[in-house]
C-alpha positions in Angstrom: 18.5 30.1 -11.5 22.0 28.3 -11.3 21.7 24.8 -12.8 23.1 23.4 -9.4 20.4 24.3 -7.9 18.5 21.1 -9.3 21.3 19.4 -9.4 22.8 19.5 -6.5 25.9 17.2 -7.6 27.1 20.1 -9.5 27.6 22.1 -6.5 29.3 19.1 -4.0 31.0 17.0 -7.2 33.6 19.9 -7.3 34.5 19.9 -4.1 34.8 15.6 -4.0 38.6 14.9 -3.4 40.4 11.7 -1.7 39.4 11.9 2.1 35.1 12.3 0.9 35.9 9.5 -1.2 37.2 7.2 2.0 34.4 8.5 4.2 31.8 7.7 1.6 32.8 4.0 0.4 33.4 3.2 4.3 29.9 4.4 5.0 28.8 2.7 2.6 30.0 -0.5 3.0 28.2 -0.4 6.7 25.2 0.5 5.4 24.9 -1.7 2.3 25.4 -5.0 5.0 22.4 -3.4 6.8 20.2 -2.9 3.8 20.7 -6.2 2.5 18.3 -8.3 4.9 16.2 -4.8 5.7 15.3 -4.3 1.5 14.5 -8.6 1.4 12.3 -8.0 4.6 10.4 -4.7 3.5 9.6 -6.1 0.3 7.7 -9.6 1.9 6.1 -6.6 4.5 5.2 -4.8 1.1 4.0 -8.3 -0.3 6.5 -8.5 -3.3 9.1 -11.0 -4.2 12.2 -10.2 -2.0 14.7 -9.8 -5.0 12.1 -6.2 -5.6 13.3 -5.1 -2.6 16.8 -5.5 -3.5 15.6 -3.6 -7.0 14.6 -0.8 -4.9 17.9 0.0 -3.4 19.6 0.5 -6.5 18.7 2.7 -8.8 16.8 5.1 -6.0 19.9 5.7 -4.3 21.6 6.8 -7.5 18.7 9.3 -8.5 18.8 10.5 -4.9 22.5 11.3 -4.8 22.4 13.6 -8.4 19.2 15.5 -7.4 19.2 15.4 -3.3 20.4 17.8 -1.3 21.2 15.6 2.2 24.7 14.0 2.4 23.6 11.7 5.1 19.7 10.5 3.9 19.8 7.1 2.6 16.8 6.1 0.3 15.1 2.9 0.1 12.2 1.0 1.1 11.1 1.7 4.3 8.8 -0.1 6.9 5.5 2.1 7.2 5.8 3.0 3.4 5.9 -1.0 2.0 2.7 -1.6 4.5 1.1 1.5 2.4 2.1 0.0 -0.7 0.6 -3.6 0.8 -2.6 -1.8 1.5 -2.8 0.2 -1.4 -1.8 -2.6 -3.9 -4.2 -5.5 -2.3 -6.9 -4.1 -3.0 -6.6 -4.3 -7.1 -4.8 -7.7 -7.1 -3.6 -10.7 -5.4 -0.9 -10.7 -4.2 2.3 -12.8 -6.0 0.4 -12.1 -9.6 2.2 -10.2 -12.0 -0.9 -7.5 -11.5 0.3 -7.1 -7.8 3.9 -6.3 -8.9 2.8 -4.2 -12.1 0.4 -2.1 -9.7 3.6 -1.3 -7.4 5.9 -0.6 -10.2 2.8 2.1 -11.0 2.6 3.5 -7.6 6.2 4.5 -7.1 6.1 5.8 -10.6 2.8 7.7 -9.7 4.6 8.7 -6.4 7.3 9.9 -8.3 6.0 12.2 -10.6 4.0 13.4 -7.6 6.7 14.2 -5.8 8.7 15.8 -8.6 5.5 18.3 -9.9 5.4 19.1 -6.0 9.3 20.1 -6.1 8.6 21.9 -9.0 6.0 24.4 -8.4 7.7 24.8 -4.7 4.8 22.9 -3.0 6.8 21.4 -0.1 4.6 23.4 1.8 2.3 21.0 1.4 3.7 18.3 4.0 2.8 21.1 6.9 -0.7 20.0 7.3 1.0 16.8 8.6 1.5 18.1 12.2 4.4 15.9 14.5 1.7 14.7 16.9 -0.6 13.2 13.8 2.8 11.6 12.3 3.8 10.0 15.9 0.4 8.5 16.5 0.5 7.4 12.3 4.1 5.8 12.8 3.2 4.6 16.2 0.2 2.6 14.5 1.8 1.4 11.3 4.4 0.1 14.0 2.3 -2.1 15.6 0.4 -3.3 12.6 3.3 -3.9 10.5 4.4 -6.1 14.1 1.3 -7.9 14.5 1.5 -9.3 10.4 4.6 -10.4 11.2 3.5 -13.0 14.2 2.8 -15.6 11.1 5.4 -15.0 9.7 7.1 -16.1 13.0 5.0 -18.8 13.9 4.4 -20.4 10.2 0.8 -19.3 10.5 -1.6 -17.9 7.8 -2.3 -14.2 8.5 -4.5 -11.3 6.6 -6.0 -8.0 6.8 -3.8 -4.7 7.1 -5.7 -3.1 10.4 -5.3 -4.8 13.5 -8.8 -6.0 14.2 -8.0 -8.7 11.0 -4.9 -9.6 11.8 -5.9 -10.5 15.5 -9.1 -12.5 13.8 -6.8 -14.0 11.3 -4.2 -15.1 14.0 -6.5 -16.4 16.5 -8.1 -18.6 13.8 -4.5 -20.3 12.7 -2.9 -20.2 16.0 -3.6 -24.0 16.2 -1.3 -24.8 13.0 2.1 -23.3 14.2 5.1 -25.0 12.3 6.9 -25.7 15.8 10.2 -25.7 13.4 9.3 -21.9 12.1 8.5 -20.9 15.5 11.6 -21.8 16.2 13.6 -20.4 13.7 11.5 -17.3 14.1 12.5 -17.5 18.4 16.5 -17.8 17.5 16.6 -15.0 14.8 14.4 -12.6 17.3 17.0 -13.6 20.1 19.6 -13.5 18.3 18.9 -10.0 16.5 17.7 -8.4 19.8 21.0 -9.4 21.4 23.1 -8.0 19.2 21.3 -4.7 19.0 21.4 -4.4 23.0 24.8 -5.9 24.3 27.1 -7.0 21.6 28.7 -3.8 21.0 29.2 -4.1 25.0 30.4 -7.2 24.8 33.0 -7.1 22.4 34.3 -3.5 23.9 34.7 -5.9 27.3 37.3 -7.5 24.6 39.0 -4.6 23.7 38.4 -4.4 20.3 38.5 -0.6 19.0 35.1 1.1 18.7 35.0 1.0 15.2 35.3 -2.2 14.3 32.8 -3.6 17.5 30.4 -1.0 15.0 31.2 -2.9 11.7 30.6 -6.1 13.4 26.9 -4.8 15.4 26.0 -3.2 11.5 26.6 -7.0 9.8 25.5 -8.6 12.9 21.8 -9.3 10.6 23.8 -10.5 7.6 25.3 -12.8 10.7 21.5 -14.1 11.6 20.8 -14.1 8.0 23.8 -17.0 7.3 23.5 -18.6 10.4 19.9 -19.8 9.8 20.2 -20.1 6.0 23.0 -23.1 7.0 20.6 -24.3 9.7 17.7 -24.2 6.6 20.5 -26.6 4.6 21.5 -28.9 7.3 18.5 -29.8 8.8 16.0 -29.4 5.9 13.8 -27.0 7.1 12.2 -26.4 4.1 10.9 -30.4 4.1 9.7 -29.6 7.6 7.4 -26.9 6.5 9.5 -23.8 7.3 8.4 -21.3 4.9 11.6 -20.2 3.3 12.4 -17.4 0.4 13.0 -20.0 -2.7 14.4 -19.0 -6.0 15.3 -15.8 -6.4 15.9 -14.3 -9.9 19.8 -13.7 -10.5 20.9 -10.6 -12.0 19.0 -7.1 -12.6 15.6 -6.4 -14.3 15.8 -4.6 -17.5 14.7 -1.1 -17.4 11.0 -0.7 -18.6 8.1 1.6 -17.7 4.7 -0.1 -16.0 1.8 -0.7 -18.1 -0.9 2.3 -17.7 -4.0 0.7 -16.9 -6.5 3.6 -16.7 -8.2 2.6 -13.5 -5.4 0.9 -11.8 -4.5 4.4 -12.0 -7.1 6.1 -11.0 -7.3 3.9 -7.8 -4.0 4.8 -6.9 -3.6 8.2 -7.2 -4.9 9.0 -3.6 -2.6 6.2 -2.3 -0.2 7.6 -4.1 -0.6 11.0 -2.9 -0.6 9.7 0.7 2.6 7.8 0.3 4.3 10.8 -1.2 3.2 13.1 1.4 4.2 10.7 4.7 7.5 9.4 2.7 8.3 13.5 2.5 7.7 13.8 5.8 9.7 11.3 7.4 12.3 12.1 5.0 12.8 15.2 5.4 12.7 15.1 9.1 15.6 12.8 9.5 17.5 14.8 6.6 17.0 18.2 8.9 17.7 16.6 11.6 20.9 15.0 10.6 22.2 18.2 8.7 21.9 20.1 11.8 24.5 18.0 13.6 26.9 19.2 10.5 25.2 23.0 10.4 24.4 21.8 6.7 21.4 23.5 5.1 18.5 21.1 3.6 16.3 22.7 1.0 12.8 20.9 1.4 11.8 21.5 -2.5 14.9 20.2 -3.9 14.2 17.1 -1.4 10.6 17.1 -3.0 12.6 16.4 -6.5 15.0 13.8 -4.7 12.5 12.1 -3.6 10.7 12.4 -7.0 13.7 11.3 -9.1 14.1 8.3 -6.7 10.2 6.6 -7.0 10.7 7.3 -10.4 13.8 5.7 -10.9 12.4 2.8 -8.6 9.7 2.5 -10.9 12.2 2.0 -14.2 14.3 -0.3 -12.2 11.4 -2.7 -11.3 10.9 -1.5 -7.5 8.5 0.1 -5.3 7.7 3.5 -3.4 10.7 4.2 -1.8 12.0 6.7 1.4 14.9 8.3 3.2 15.1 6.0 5.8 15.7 6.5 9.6 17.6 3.9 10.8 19.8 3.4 8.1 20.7 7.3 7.5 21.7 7.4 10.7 23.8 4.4 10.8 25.5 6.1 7.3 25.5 9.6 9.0 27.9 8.0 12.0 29.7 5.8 9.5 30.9 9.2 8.4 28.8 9.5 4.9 30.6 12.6 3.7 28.8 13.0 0.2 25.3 11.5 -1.3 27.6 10.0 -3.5 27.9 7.6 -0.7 24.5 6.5 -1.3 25.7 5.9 -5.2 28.2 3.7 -3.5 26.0 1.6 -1.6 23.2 1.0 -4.8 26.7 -1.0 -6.5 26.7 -3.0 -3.0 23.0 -3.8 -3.3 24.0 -4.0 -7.0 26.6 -6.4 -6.9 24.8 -9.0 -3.8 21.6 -8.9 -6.6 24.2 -10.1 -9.3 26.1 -13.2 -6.6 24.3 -13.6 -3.6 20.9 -14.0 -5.0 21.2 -18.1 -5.2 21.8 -18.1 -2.1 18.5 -16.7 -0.6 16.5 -19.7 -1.9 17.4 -21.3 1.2 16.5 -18.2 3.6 13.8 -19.0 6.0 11.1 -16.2 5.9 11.0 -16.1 9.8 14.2 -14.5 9.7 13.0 -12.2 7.4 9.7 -11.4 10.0 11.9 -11.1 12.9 14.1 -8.5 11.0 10.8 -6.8 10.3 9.9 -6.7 14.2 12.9 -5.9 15.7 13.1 -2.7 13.1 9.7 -1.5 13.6 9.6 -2.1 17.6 11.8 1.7 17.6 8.9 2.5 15.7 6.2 3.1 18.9 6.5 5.5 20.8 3.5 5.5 23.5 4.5 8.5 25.2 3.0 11.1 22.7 -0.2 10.3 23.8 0.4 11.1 27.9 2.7 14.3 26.6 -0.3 15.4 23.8 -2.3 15.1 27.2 -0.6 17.0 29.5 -0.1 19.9 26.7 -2.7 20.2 24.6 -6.2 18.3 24.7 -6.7 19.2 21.2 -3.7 17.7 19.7 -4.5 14.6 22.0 -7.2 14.0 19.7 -5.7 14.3 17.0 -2.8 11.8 17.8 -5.8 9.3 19.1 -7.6 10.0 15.9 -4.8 9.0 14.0 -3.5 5.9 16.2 -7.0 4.4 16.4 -8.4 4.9 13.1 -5.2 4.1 11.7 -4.9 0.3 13.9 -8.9 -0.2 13.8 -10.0 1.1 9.7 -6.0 0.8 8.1 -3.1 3.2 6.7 -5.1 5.5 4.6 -8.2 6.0 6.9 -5.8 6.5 9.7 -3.8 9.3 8.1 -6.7 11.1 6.6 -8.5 11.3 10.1 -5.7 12.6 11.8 -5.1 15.5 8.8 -8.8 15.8 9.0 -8.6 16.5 13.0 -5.5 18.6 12.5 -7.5 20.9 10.3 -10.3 21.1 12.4 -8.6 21.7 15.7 -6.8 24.4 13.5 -10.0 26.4 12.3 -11.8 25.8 16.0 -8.8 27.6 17.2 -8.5 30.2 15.1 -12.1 31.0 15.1 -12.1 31.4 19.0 -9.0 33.6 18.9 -7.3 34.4 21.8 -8.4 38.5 23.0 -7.2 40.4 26.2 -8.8 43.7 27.5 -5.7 45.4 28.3 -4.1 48.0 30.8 -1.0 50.1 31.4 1.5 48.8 33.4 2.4 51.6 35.9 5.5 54.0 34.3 5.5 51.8 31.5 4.5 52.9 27.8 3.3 48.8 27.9 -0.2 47.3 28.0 -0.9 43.9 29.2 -3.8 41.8 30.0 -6.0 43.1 32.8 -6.8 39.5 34.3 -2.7 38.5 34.5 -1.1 42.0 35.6 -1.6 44.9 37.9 -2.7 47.2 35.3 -4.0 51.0 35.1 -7.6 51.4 32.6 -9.0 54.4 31.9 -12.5 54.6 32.7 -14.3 55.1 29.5 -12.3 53.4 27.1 -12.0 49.7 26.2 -8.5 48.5 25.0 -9.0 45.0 23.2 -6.1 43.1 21.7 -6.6 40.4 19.1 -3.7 38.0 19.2 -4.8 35.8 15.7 -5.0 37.4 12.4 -8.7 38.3 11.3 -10.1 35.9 8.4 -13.8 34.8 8.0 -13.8 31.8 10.3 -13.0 34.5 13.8 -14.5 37.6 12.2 -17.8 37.1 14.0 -16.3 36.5 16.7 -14.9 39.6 17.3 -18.6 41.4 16.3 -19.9 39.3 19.5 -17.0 39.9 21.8 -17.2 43.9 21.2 -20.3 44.0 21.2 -20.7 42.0 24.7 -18.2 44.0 26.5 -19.5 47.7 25.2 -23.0 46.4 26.4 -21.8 45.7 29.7 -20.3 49.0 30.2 -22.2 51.7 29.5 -19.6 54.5 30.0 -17.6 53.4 27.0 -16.8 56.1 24.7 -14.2 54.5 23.1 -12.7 51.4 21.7 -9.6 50.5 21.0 -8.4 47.5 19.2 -4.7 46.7 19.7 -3.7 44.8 16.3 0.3 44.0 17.3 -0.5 40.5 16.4 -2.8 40.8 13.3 -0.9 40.0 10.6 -3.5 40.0 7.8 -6.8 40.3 7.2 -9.2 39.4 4.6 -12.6 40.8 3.2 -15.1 38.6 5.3 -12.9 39.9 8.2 -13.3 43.9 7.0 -16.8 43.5 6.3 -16.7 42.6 10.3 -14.7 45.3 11.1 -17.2 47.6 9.1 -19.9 46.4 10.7 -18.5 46.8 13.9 -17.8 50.5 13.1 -21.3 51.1 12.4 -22.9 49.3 15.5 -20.6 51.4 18.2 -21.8 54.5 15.7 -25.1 53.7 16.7 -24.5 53.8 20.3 -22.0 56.9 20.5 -18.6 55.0 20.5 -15.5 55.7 18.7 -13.8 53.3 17.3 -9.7 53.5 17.0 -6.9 51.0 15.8 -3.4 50.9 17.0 -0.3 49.1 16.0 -1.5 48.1 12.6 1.6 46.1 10.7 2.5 47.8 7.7 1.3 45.1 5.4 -2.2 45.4 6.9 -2.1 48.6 7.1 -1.3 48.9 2.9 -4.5 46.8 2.4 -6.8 48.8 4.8 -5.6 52.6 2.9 -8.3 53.4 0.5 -10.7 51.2 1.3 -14.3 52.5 3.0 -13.5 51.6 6.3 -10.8 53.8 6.8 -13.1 57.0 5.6 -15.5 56.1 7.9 -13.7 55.1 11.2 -14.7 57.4 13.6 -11.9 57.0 15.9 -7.7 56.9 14.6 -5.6 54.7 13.7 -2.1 54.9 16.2 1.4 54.2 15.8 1.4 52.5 19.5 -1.4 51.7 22.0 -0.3 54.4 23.9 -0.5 56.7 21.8 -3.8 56.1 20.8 -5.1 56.5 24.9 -3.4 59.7 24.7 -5.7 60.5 21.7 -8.6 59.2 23.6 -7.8 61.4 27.0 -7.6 64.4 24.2 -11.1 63.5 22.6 -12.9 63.2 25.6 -11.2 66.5 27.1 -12.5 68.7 23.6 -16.1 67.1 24.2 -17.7 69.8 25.9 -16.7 72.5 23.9 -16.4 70.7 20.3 -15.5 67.6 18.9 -11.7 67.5 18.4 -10.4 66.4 14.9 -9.9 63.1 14.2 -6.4 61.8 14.4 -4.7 60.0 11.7 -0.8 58.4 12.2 1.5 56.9 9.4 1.7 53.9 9.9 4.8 51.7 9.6 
C-alpha cells in the first residue's frame, strides 16, 4: 500500500502551486474570524475555560490536514460534541477544577486513539448502525438542550442539569434573580447576531458593494458583536454590575503534554468516548461527502476515521478537547474557496496567533455574548420536520427518531443516542425476520413473474411459486417454515413448490437447517421442492452440502425454467417419475 494513502498530503502537497495557495489563505482568513467567538463559545458549552477552546483549533486542524482526505472539512470543537464532553466530564468532577479539564484532555485522547484503531483495521463500517433519522432526532435534541443551558447564560441566571427536564427545573427556580444588565447584553448580542445572519448581506448588496466582500464582512460580523460589547463591558462597567464576563485568559500556548492516566477516570470514559467518536464520525463525514460531491472529489471514510483520530489526539497534546469536522464552518471554508486541507493548517496559525495577542483582551468579554453565539449556531440545529416525514414514510423509523429525540431531551446525550441505536437495531431484526414474500405468476407472453396480488398474472394449478425478497439468516428462517407450510396446507393440489431466490443474497446455517426441514415436511406430504435463480455465491455455499442431495425437486437457472420443469414432472407421473433436473448455476 502506497504511503499516500495514509498520508494524504503526499498525494495533494505535489500538486500545491500559487493559485491553491491564494484560495487556501483567503479561505482561511474567513473562517478563522468565524471560529474565533464559535471555539470561546463551545468551550463555556463544553464547561472549560474559553482559552481551551481556542487550544482546540490549533493543533487539530494541523493533524487533520496531513492525514484527512476532505479539502473542505474544517475541524474543531463543535456544538453537540462539547455538550457530550459536558455530560460525560461532569459526572467525575466539578467543573472549573483541574480534574474537569484533565478528564477532557483524556477523552479526546481516548477518542483519538478510538478513532485511529477504527481507521486502522477499516472499521468505518461501524458508524452505519447510526441510521439518518436516529442522527436528526439526536442533533435535533442536543439542539434544543444545548439552547435551553444557554437561557442563564443570557439572563445571568444559575442553570444545571444536561437533559431538559433539569434545566427547565433549574431555570424556573433562578428566574427571579436575572441581572437586568446581562439580559441585556445577552438581548443586543442575540439581535444583533440574528441580524446579520438574515439581512446584512442584503443590506450592504442594496449598497453596492461586490458580493465578496458583503461575505467577508457577514463572516466577521460575530467578531463585530464580540468588540462591540467587550467596549460596552469597559465603558459602562458591566462587570461591577454583575454581568458575568470571561476574565483573565492565559496568554500564549500550553505546552505539549499527555493527560494523567487515572485508571478509572478511564474506565468511565471509554463508553463516552466511544459515543463521541462514533457521532463526531458521523457528522463529519457527512458534511465531508457532501461537500466533495459538489467538486466530484472522492472521500475515503477510513482514512477520515484516521483524520479524525490524529486530530483528538493531537487536541489532547495541545491541551484541548474532543474535536469534529464542523458544519457550518466547512461550509463557510468550502464557499470561501478552500482549495487544499492545507487551508485548515492556515487557519490553526489564525487561531494560533489571536491565542498569542488577543487573549488580554477577552477578560473583558461578557459571557452572554458568548451564550447568544451558542444559540444562534445551534437554532440551524432542529429540524422538526423529520418527525412528520419519518411519519408519513415509515412508522418504524418514526420511532426510532422519537426514541432518540425524547430519551435524548428527557434521560441526556448518552441515553438518547443509545436508544435510538437500540431501536434502529430492533426495527432492523423485526424486519428482517418478517421478510417480505410474494406468491408469484407469469405475466402473459412474458418470461417474467410478479406478485399475484399486484398484477394480472397466469399460475399453474399445482404448483406454488414463492419469492423471498430478504436474504435467509436465523432471525426469518422460521418464518419461511410457517409461511410454506400455511400456504401448501391450504391447497391441497400442490405438487410442487418453487422458491424464487433472485433476492437471496446469502444464507446461513440456522437458515439451511430451515430449508432442510422444509424439504423434509413437503416429503412427507408428496411435494417437490425446487429452487430457481440461486446467486452464484449462494449457490457455491449450497454445492455439497446434504440439502442439495436430498432436494427432491431442481434447482433452475430462471423461474421459468423451473415451471417448465414442473409441467414436465407432472406430465411423466403416470407413467414414471421423470429424472430430476439439475442446472449450473451462475
Amino acid at each position: 500500500m502506497q504511503l499516500k494513502t495514509y498520508f494524504p498530503i503526499l498525494g495533494w502537497g505535489r500538486r500545491y502551486n500559487r493559485q491553491t495557495l491564494t484560495s487556501d489563505l483567503v479561505a482561511a482568513v474567513i473562517v478563522t474570524i468565524m471560529l474565533i467567538p464559535q471555539s470561546l463559545a463551545y468551550a463555556l458549552l463544553a464547561g472549560l475555560p474559553p482559552e481551551v477552546g481556542l487550544y482546540a483549533s490549533v493543533l487539530p486542524l494541523v493533524a487533520y490536514a496531513v492525514f484527512g482526505t476532505s479539502s473542505a472539512l474544517a475541524v474543531g470543537p463543535v456544538a453537540v460534541v462539547s455538550l457530550m464532553t459536558a455530560a460525560a466530564v461532569g459526572k467525575l468532577a466539578a467543573e472549573g477544577t483541574a480534574d474537569y479539564a484533565s478528564a477532557a484532555i483524556l477523552l479526546a485522547l481516548l477518542s483519538g486513539a478510538m478513532l485511529t484503531v477504527m481507521g486502522l483495521f477499516r472499521l468505518g463500517f461501524i458508524a452505519n448502525f447510526l441510521s439518518h433519522p436516529v442522527i436528526s432526532g439526536f442533533i435535533t435534541a442536543s439542539g434544543i438542550i444545548i439552547a435551553t443551558s444557554q437561557v442563564g447564560g443570557l439572563l445571568g441566571i444559575k442553570t444545571e442539569g444536561h437533559a431538559l427536564p433539569d434545566l427547565v427545573m433549574s431555570i424556573t427556580a433562578n428566574i427571579g434573580t436575572i441581572n437586568w444588565n446581562t439580559a441585556a447584553v445577552g438581548a443586543v448580542a442575540l439581535g444583533l447576531l440574528l441580524w446579520i445572519r438574515l439581512d446584512l448581506k442584503n443590506w450592504l448588496n442594496r449598497f453596492g458593494l461586490p458580493k465578496g466582500v458583503a461575505t467577508i464582512i457577514v463572516r466577521a460580523g460575530p467578531v463585530v458583536v464580540v468588540f462591540l460589547t467587550m467596549a460596552w463591558s469597559a465603558l459602562f462597567d458591566l462587570g461591577g454590575k454583575g454581568v458575568a464576563l470571561v476574565g483573565q485568559v492565559p496568554q500564549g500556548l500550553p505546552m505539549l503534554s499527555l493527560p494523567s492516566f487515572n485508571l478509572d477516570t478511564m474506565q468511565a470514559l471509554l463508553l463516552p468516548a466511544l459515543i463521541i467518536s462514533v457521532v463526531g464520525f458521523v457528522e463529519s463525514i457527512s458534511v465531508a461527502q457532501t461537500l466533495a460531491a459538489k467538486r466530484r472529489e472522492r472521500i475515503d471514510p477510513n482514512q477520515e476515521l484516521i483524520g479524525l483520530g490524529a486530530s483528538n489526539l493531537a487536541a489532547a497534546i495541545g491541551g484541548g478537547y474532543p474535536v469534529t469536522g464542523g458544519f457550518a464552518r466547512s461550509v463557510v471554508n468550502f464557499d470561501a474557496g478552500a482549495a487544499t486541507p492545507a487551508a485548515g493548517a492556515f487557519t490553526a496559525i489564525g487561531i494560533a496567533g489571536a491565542t498569542l495577542l488577543l487573549t488580554p483582551f477577552l477578560a473583558l468579554l461578557p459571557k452572554a455574548t458568548l451564550a447568544a453565539t451558542i444559540v444562534l449556531a445551534v437554532l440551524t440545529l432542529v429540524d422538526f420536520s423529520i418527525l412528520k416525514r419519518a411519519w408519513a414514510y415509515s412508522k418504524a423509523d418514526f420511532a426510532a427518531v422519537a426514541a432518540t429525540l425524547a430519551g435524548t431531551l428527557l434521560l441526556g446525550v448518552e441515553v438518547g443516542i443509545s436508544l435510538g441505536v437500540a431501536t434502529s437495531i430492533l426495527v432492523f431484526l423485526y424486519r428482517s425476520s418478517q421478510p417480505h414474500a410474494a406468491v408469484v405468476g407469469r405475466v402473459p407472453g412474458t418470461e417474467h413473474y410478479r406478485n399475484v396480488k399486484r398484477h394480472k398474472v397466469d399460475t399453474v394449478p399445482g404448483v406454488l411459486s414463492i419469492r423471498i425478497d430478504e436474504s435467509l439468516y436465523f432471525a426469518n428462517a422460521r418464518y419461511l417454515e410457517d409461511l410454506i407450510q400455511a400456504q401448501v396446507a391450504a391447497d391441497p393440489e400442490v405438487k410442487d413448490v418453487v422458491l424464487m431466490c433472485s433476492a437471496v443474497n446469502s444464507i446461513d446455517m440456522s437458515a439451511l437447517e430451515s430449508l432442510e426441514a422444509i424439504q423434509q415436511h413437503l416429503g412427507d406430504m408428496g411435494v417437490r421442492l425446487h429452487l430457481s435463480e440461486v446467486k452464484g455465491p449462494v449457490m457455491d455455499r449450497l454445492t455439497g452440502t446434504e440439502f442439495l442431495h436430498h432436494l427432491s425437486g431442481g434447482v433452475h437457472l430462471s423461474q421459468h425454467q423451473a415451471m417448465a420443469a414442473t409441467a414436465a414432472l407432472r406430465l411423466a407421473e403416470p407413467t414414471h417419475p421423470a429424472p430430476l433436473l439439475r442446472e449450473a448455476m451462475t
